[in-house]
N, C-alpha and C positions, 0 to 999 in steps of 0.2 A: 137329299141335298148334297153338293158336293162341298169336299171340306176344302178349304184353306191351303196352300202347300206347303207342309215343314218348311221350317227356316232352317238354312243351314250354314253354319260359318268354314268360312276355307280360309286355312292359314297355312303357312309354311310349317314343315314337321318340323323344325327345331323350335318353334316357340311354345313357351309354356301351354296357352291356348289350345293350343291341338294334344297337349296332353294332360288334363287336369288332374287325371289318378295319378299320373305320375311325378309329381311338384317333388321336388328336392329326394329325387329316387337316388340318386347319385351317392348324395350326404347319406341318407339311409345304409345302404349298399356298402357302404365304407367303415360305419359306426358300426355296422352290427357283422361284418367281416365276414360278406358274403361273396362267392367265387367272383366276380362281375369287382367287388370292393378289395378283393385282393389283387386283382388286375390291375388296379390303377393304384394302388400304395406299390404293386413291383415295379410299375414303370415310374413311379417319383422316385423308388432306392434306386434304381440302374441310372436315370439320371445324376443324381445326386454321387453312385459310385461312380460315373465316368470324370465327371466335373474333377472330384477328388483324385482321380489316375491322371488327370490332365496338370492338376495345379502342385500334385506331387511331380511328377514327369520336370514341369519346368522350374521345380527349384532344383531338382538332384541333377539335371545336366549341367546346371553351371558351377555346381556347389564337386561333381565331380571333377570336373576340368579343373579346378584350382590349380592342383597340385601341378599339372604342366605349366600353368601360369605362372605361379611360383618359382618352378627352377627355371626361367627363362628373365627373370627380372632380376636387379639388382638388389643387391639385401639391405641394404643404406638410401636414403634420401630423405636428407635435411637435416642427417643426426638421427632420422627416426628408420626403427626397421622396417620397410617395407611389405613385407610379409603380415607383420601386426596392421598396418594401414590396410591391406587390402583384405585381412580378417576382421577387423572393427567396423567398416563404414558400410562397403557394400553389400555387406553377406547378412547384417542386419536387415538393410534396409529393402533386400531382396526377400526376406522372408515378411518382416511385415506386412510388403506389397504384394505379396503372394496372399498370407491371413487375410486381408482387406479384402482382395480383391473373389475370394472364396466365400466368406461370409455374404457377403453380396449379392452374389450370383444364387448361392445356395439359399436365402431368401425369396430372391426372385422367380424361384423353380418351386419353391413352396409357394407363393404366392399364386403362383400360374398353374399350378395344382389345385388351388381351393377353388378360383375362381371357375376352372376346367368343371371339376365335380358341382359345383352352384352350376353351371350353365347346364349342366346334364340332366 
C-alpha cells in the first residue's frame, strides 16, 4: 500500500516554528555565558560605552568653552555677577538634561537587547 505523504510545515527561519529545539536559545546562551551569550552582552557594553563617550563628549565641550565665555562677558548685570548667573542656571540645567536624557536612552538599549535576545 502506498503511504500517505509526510506533512510538512514551511515557515520562515526566523520564527520560532522552524525552530522548536531552539525556544529561548538566546536567553539560555546569555544566562549561562556562553561564547555566542558573551557576544551579545559585548555588543550591549559597546553600545552602552559609546552612548556614555557621546553624552560625556557633549557636556565637557560646553562646560570647556565656559571660561572663553566668561572673559568675553561683562562681570555685572543687574547688580548680580554675571559669571555666578551663567554658573547657576545653565550648567545645572545642562547636566540634568544630559542625566535625563542618558538614562533614557540607556534603558532603551537595554530594552532592545532583551527583546533582541527573546526574538533569537
Amino acid at each position: 500500500m502506498d503511504e500517505p505523504p509526510q506533512r510538512v510545515t514551511v515557515t520562515h527561519p526566523r520564527t520560532r516554528a522552524a525552530r522548536p529545539g531552539r525556544r529561548n536559545a538566546a536567553v539560555r546562551d546569555v544566562r549561562q555565558q556562553t561564547p555566542l551569550g558573551e557576544v551579545y552582552v559585548k555588543a550591549l557594553m559597546h553600545t552602552q560605552l559609546r552612548l556614555a563617550l557621546l553624552v560625556c563628549g557633549a557636556v565637557c565641550l560646553p562646560l570647556a568653552c565656559l571660561p572663553l565665555l566668561l572673559g568675553h562677558l561683562p562681570t555685572r548685570l543687574w547688580g548680580i555677577g554675571l559669571p555666578w548667573l551663567v554658573l547657576g542656571l545653565p550648567v545645572y540645567v545642562l547636566l540634568v538634561t544630559a542625566g535625563a536624557c542618558y538614562v533614557r536612552r540607556a534603558e532603551r538599549h537595554e530594552r532592545d537587547f532583551v527583546e533582541h535576545v527573546h526574538r533569537s
